[in-house]
N, C-alpha and C positions, 0 to 999 in steps of 0.2 A: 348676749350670751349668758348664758347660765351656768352656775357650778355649784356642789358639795362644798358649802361654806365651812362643813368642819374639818374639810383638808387642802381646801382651796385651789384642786384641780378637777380637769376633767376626766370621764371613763370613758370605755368603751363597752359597747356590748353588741353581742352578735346573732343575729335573728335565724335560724334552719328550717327549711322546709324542703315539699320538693319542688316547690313555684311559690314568687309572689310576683305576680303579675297578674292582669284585669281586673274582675269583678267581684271572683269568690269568697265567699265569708270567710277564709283565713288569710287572704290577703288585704282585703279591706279593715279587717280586725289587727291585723298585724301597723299599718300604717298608723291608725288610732293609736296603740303602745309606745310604736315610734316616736308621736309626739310626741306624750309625754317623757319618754327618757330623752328626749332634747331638751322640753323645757328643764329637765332638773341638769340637765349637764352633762347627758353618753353623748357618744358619734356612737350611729347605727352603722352594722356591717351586715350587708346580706350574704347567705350561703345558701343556691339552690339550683334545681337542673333549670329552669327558667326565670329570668328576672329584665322586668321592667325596671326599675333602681337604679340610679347613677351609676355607671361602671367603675367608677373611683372607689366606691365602701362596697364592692361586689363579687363575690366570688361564684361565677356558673362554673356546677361540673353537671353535663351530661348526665350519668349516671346517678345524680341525684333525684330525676324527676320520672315519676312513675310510668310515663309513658316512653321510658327508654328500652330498648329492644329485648335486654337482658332482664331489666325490671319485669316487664311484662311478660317474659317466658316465666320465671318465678314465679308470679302469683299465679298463671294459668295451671301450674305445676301443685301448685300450693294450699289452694281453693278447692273445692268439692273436689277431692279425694281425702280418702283416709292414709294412704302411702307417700311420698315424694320418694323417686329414683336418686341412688349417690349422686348421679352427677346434678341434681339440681342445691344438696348439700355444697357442692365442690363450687358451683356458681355463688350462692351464694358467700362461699365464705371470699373466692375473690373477689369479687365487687365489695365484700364485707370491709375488705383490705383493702383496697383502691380509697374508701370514700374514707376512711378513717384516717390514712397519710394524708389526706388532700386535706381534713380536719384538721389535724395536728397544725397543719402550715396556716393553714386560716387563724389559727388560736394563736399560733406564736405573732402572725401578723397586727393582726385587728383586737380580736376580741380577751384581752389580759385581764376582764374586770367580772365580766358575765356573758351568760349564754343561754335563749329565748327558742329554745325549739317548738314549733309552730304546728301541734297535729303531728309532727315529723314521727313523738315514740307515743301515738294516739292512735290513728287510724294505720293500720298493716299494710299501705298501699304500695310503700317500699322496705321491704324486711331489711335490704344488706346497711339501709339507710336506720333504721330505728337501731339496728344491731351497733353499728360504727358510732352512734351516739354515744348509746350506755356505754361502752368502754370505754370509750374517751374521756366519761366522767367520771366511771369508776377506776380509771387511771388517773387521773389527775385532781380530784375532787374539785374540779371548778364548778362553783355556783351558778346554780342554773333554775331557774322559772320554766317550768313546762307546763306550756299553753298548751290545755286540752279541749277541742272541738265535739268530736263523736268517736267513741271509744269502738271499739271492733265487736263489741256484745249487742250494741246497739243496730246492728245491721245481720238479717238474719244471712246473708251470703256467704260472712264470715265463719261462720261457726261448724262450718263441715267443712275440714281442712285440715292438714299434714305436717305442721308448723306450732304445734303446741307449745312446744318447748320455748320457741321465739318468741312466740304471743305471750308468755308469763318472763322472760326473763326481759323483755325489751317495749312494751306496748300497755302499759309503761313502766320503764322501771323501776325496784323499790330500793332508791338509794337516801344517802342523809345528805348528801350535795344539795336533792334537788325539789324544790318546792314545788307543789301542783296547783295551778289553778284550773278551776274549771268553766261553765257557761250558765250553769243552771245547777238546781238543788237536789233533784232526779238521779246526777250525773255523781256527786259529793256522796249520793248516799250510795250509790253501787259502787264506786270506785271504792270506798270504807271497806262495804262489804264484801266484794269481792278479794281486794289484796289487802288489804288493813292501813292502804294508805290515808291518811287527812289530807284536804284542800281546803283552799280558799276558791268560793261562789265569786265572781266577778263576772254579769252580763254581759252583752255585747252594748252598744251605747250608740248613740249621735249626738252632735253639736245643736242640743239641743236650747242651749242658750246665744246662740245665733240665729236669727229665723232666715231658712230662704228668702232670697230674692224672690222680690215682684216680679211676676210675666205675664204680658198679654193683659187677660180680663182675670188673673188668678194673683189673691192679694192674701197676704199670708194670713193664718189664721192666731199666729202666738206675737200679736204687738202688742207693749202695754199703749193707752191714752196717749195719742199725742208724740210716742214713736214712732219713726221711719225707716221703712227696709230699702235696703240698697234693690235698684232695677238693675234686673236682668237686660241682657242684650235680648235683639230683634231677631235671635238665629231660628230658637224655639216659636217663633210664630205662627209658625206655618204647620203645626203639628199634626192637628186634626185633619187638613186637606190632604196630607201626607200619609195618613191615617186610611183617606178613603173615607172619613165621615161627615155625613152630613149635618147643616144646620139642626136638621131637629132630630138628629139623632144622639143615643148617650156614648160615648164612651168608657167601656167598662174595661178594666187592665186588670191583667193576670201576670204581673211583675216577675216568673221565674220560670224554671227551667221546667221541657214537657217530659216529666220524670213521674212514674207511677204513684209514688207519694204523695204527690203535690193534690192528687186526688181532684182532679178538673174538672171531670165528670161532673160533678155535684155544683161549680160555678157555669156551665155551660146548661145543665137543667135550672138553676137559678133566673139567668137570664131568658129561657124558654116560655117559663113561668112569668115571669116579670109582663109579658105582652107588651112591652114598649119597644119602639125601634130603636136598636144599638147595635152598635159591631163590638165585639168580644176579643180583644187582642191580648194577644201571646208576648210574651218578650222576648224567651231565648228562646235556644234550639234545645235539644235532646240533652247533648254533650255525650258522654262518655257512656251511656246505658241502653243504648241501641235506639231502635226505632218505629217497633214496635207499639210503644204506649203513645206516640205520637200518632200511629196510622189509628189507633182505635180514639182516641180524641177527634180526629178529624171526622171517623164514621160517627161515631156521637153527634155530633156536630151536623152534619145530613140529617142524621134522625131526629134530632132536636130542631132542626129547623134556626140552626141557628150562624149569624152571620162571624166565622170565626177566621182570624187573619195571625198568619206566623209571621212575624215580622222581626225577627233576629237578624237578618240581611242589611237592616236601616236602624239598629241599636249596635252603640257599641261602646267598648269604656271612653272611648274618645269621637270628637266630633272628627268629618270628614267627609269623603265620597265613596260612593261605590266603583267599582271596577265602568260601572255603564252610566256612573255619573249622577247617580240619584244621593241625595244628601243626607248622610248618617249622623243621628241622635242620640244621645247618651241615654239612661233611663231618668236620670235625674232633668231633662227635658220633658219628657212624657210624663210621669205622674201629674203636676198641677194643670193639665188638662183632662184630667181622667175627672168622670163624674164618680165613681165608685174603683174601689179595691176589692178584688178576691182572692182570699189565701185559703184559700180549703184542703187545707194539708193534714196527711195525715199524720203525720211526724214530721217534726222540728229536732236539731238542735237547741235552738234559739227560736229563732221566728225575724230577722234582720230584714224582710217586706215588713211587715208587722211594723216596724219602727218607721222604716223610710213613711209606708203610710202616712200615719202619724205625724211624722216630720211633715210633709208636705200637705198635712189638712185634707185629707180625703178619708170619705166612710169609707169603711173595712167592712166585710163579712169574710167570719175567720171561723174555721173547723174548732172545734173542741179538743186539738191535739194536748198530750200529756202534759209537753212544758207550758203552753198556754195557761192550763188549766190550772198549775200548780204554781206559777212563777206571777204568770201576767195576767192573767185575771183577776186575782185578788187586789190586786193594785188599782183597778176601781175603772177602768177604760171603760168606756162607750161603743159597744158595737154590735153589728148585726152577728148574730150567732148560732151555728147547726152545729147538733153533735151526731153525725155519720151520715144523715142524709138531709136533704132539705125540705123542709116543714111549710103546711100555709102562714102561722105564723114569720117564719123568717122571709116567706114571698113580701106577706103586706107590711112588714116593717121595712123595709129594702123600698118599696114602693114610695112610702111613707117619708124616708128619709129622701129621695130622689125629689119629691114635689114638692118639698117643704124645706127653701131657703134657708128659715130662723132656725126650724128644726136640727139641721145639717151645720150651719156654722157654731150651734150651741156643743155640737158634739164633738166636733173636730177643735174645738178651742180646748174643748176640756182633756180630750187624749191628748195635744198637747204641752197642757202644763202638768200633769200624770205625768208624762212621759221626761217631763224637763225637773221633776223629783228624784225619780228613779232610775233613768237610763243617760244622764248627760256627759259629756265630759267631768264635769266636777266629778261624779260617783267613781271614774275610774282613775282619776289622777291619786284620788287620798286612795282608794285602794293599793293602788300601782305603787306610792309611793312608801307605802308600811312596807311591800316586799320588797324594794329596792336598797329599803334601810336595810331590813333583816338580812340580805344576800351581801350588799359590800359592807356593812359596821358601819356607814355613815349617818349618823343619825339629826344631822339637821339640812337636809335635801331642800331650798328654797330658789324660788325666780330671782334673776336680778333684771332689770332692763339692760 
């Protein structure tokens, strides 16, 4: 156990969103935090409409999570229109009130030290939820870290909408309680510019001073001389036959959601191009943005002539079974049999495949998206590269790397130890840990065994 040697107890502090649960980059970023405020010495408390997290340090309320019925009439009300009707004001101000008593009680219970709102006064997905925040801190001025993802400017969806006044008093708020961090330097310089608030840049990160486990015939690419990775079990074996692919075929993985952004197009013509046999798989599903972009990927797909497989039914945050009994993989199974990664996105927040990548030693062909360009490419990565459509060039490099063993382990060794500079745990603990001094006055935050 660990504590604040300069008052020789421990804190608490309390994490808000409207979910942490599965896979998503504020949930998966959230737990990363988590650690560290354990190893210096918080208990974590959750607060949100869905939560995977010990139900002991957990508070679900319904109403916190955007897909709650009232939620969702809200933003439908809220969202392209330039009016909202009284009664969608009168809604939100009860639910305003519902979540912010149900706060209060979480505060007095758990969280007496700090408070870690997650995207929650970030992205608008729940107003009565960003609103019941700021009050609570600008009633009580408890100290607060507000972790920011993607801001509501950064999404053209938001910006024709009837909610102005919410979106500048609460999205995010400009209080002295509460300290910002952001994901990226893009993000620092709009949020300045926009409300005049300052943050602190803290990335997204992985364990990248632990290499994964060995599996199979996939053997990490970050040992030093005469280091040993811990083996993996025998569960992930079977991946590729699971896959559908054969002996001499590639497997090329498209690690995220079939979302318009993700810009797949451009990895589905990639593969087209390539002329080698491969299957082309999908990881998730749609989720939340219809279905659409997924039916034109798949006619893509026809016309490219190419062999693409949705396979979200057999990934999932956890190992298991299907309903019919066929055996479900996490993605962290999948990657170290992927021969290639493609992230052809056209916006990022971050770019959180980009790293796993990386972590798991496979070539990347990665879009020229903004944060990339500005954040992660100057830091010197290896990788195959299109900016908005794909080039002969990026075909016979992609080729190139695919046939050439030395080539390909040269590359992926060196993304990462890049990446085990700039994105490791270490980066985010001495960060995490200057604001944790600044928010409780404690200023010699160290491990003990």
């Amino acid at each position: 156990m660990s504590y604040c040697s300069s008052c020789d107890r421990k804190h608490n502090v309390g994490f808000i969103s409207t979910r942490f649960a599965g896979t998503d980059g504020v949930s998966l970023e959230t737990a990363k935090w988590a650690n560290v405020f354990e190893k210096v010495g918080f208990t974590c408390f959750y607060f949100a409409g869905e939560l995977d997290r010990p139900p002991e340090y957990s508070c679900l309320i319904k109403e916190a999570h955007f897909k709650h019925p009232d939620i969702k009439d809200i933003y439908r009300n809220c969202f392209g229109a330039n009016v909202r009707g009284r009664f969608v004001t009168r809604k939100i101000d009860e639910v305003k009130q519902k979540l912010k008593d149900r706060r209060y009680k979480f505060r007095d219970k758990f969280d007496r030290e700090l408070v870690v709102p997650e995207n929650a006064v970030t992205r608008p997905l729940n107003i009565p939820l960003g609103i019941a925040i700021t009050e609570v801190i600008s009633e009580t001025g408890m100290p607060t870290i507000a972790h920011h993802h993607d801001f509501f400017w950064e999404r053209q969806h938001f910006m024709i909408n009837a909610c102005w006044e919410y979106l500048n008093m609460a999205f995010p708020p400009h209080l002295p309680a509460i300290q910002h961090v952001v994901i990226n330097s893009s993000a620092s310089n709009q949020l300045s510019l926009r409300t005049g608030i300052s943050s602190t840049t803290i990335p997204n990160v992985m364990d990248f001073d632990n290499p994964p486990p060995v599996s199979g015939n996939f053997e990490s690419c970050a040992l030093d001389p005469g280091e040993t990775s811990p083996s993996s079990d025998d569960y992930a074996e079977d991946v590729r036959r699971a896959l559908g692919v054969a002996d001499d075929e590639l497997l090329i993985l498209q690690p995220t959601r079939v979302v318009k952004r993700k810009g797949i197009e451009h990895a589905i013509e990639l593969v087209s191009r390539l002329g080698m046999k491969a299957k082309f798989v999908i990881s998730h599903a749609s989720g939340d943005e219809g279905y659409d972009y997924e039916r034109r990927v798949r006619e893509y797909s026809k016309l490219m002539k190419v062999d693409t497989y949705f396979v979200s039914n057999i990934i999932n945050e956890q190992r298991g079974k299907t309903k019919n009994g066929r055996k479900v993989y996490t993605l962290k199974d999948i990657y170290p049999h992927a021969d290639l990664v493609t992230y052809p996105s056209n916006f990022e927040g971050f770019g959180n495949a980009f790293l796993e990548a990386v972590y798991f030693c496979r070539p990347i062909v990665v879009n020229s998206y903004s944060i990339y360009t500005i954040d992660i490419k100057p830091k010197g990565f290896s990788v195959i590269e299109i900016d908005g459509y794909v080039t002969d060039e990026a075909v016979r490099k992609t080729k190139k790397v695919l046939s050439n063993p030395e080539l390909r382990k040269k590359m992926v060794t060196h993304n990462y130890e890049t990446a085990r500079k700039y994105y490791s745990y270490s980066i985010l603990e001495k960060k995490l840990k200057n604001l944790i001094s600044d928010c409780t006055g404690c200023q010699k935050l160290k491990n003990t065994d």
